[in-house]
C-alpha positions in Angstrom: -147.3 27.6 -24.9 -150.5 25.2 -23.9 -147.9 22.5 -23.0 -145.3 24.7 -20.9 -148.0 26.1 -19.0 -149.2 22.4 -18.5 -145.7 21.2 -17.9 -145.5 24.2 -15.1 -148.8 23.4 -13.5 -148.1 19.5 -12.9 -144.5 20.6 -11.6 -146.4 23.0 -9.0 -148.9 20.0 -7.6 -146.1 17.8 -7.5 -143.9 19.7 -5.4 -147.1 20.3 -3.2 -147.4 16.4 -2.6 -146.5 15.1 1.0 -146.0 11.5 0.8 -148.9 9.0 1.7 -149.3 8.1 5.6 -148.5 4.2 6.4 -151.4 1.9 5.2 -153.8 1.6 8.2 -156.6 -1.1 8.6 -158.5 1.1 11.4 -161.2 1.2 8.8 -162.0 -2.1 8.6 -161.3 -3.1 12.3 -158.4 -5.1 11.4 -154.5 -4.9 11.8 -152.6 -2.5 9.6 -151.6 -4.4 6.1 -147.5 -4.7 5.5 -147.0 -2.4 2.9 -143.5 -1.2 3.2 -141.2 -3.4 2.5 -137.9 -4.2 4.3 -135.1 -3.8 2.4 -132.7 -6.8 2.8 -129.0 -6.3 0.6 -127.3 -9.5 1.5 -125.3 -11.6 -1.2 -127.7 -14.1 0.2 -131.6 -14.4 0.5 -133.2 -12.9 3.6 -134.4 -16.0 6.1 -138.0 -17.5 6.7 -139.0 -14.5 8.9 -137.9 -11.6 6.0 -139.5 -14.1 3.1 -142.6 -13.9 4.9 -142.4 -9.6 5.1 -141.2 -10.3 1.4 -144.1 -11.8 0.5 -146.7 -9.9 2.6 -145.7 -6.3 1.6 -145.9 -7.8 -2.3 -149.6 -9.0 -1.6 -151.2 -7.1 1.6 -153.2 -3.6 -0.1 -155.5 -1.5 0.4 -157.5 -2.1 -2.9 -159.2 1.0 -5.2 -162.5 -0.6 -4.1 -162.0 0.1 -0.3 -161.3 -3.6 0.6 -158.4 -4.8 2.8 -156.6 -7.7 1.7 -154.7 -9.5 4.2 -152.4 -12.3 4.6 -152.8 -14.7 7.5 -150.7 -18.0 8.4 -147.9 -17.6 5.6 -146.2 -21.3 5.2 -143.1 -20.3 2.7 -140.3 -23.1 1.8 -137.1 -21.6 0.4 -135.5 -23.9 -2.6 -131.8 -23.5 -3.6 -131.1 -20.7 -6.0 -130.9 -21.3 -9.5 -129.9 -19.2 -12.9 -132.6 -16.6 -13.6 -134.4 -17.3 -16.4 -135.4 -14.0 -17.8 -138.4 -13.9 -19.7 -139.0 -17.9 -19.3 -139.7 -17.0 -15.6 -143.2 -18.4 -14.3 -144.2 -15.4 -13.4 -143.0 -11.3 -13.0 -139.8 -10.0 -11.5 -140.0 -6.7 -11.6 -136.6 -5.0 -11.4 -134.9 -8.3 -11.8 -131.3 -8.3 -11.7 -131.2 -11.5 -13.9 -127.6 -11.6 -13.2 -127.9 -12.8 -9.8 -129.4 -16.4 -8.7 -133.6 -16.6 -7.9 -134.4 -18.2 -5.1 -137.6 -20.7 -5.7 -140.6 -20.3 -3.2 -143.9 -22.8 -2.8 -146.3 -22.6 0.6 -149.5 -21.8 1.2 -151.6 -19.1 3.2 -155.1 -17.4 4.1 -155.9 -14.2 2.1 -158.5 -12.7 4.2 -160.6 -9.4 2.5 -162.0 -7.4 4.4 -165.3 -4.8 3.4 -165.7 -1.8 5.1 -167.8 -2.8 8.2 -170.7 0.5 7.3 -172.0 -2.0 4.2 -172.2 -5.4 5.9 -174.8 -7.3 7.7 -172.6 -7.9 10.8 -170.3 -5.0 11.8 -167.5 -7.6 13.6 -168.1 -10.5 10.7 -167.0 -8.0 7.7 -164.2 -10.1 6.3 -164.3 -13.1 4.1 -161.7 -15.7 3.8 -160.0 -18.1 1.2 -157.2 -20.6 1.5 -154.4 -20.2 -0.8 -152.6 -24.0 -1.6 -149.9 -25.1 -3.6 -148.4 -21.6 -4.3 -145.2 -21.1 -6.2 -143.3 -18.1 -6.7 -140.0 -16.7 -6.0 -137.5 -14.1 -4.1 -135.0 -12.1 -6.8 -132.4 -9.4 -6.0 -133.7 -6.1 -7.5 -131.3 -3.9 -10.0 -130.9 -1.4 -6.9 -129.2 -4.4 -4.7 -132.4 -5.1 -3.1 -134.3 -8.5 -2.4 -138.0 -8.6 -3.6 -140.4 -11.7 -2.7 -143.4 -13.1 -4.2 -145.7 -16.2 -4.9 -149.1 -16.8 -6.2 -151.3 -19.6 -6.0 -154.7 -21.3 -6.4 -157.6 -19.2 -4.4 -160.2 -22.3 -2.5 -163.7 -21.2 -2.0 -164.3 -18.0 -0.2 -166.2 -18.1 3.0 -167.8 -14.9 4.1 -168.5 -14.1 7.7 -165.3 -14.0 9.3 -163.8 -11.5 12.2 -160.7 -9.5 10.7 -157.0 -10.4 11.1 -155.9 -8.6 14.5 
């Protein structure tokens, strides 16, 4: 009886949850992160301009800490496709459809994160900022027909001090 009634209570929250506004970086005076992703359905891999909004919706968050993490001057190089190789992979595919070809991704960018302006020294400085070199990573199509983008890579020394992204 214990479980029903808790079964009936979680249904009654649930169906009183709205869905969550777009990601906003108001807070932290900088631009809003890319969190929702495009969806691209082509046979074929999205160009340089939809591997970039790939890539930043995978990365760009607001964090359970309250930081912003942004991505700034994305450099993305798109290799030929190639078999998927399933669990061999260098790194997660969620949703993989390991049917279809993966597409091979190296480049580089800035992550820039960002602290809530109320808890730094300088108000218009709240951001610190890290180049990201030599990352590798890769574009799949999802189960649901849909492509997915993403690449990780070595984080340089973070400076501190920095304006946010705009």
């Amino acid at each position: 009886m214990r479980l029903a009634f808790s079964l009936f209570a979680a249904a009654a929250l649930l169906a009183g949850a709205t869905t969550a506004e777009a990601a906003s970086g108001a807070q932290w005076n900088a631009r809003d992160p890319v969190t929702d992703c495009p969806e691209f359905r082509d046979a074929e891999p999205p160009g340089n301009d939809g591997v970039v909004a790939l890539f930043r919706c995978s990365r760009e968050e607001i964090t359970s800490g309250d930081e912003l993490w942004l991505v700034e001057d994305p450099v993305i190089q798109v290799g030929e496709g190639r078999p998927n190789g399933g669990y061999n992979e260098m790194m997660s595919m969620p949703n993989a459809d390991t049917t279809k070809p993966v597409y091979p991704l190296t480049g580089s960018w800035t992550w820039f994160t960002c602290r809530d302006p109320k808890y730094t020294k300088d108000a218009a400085l709240n951001c610190s900022r890290a180049e990201v070199t030599k990352a590798q990573g890769a574009c799949w199509m999802t189960t649901d027909g849909v492509w997915r983008c993403n690449m990780t890579g070595t984080t340089g020394a973070r400076t501190e001090g920095h304006a946010p992204p705009r």
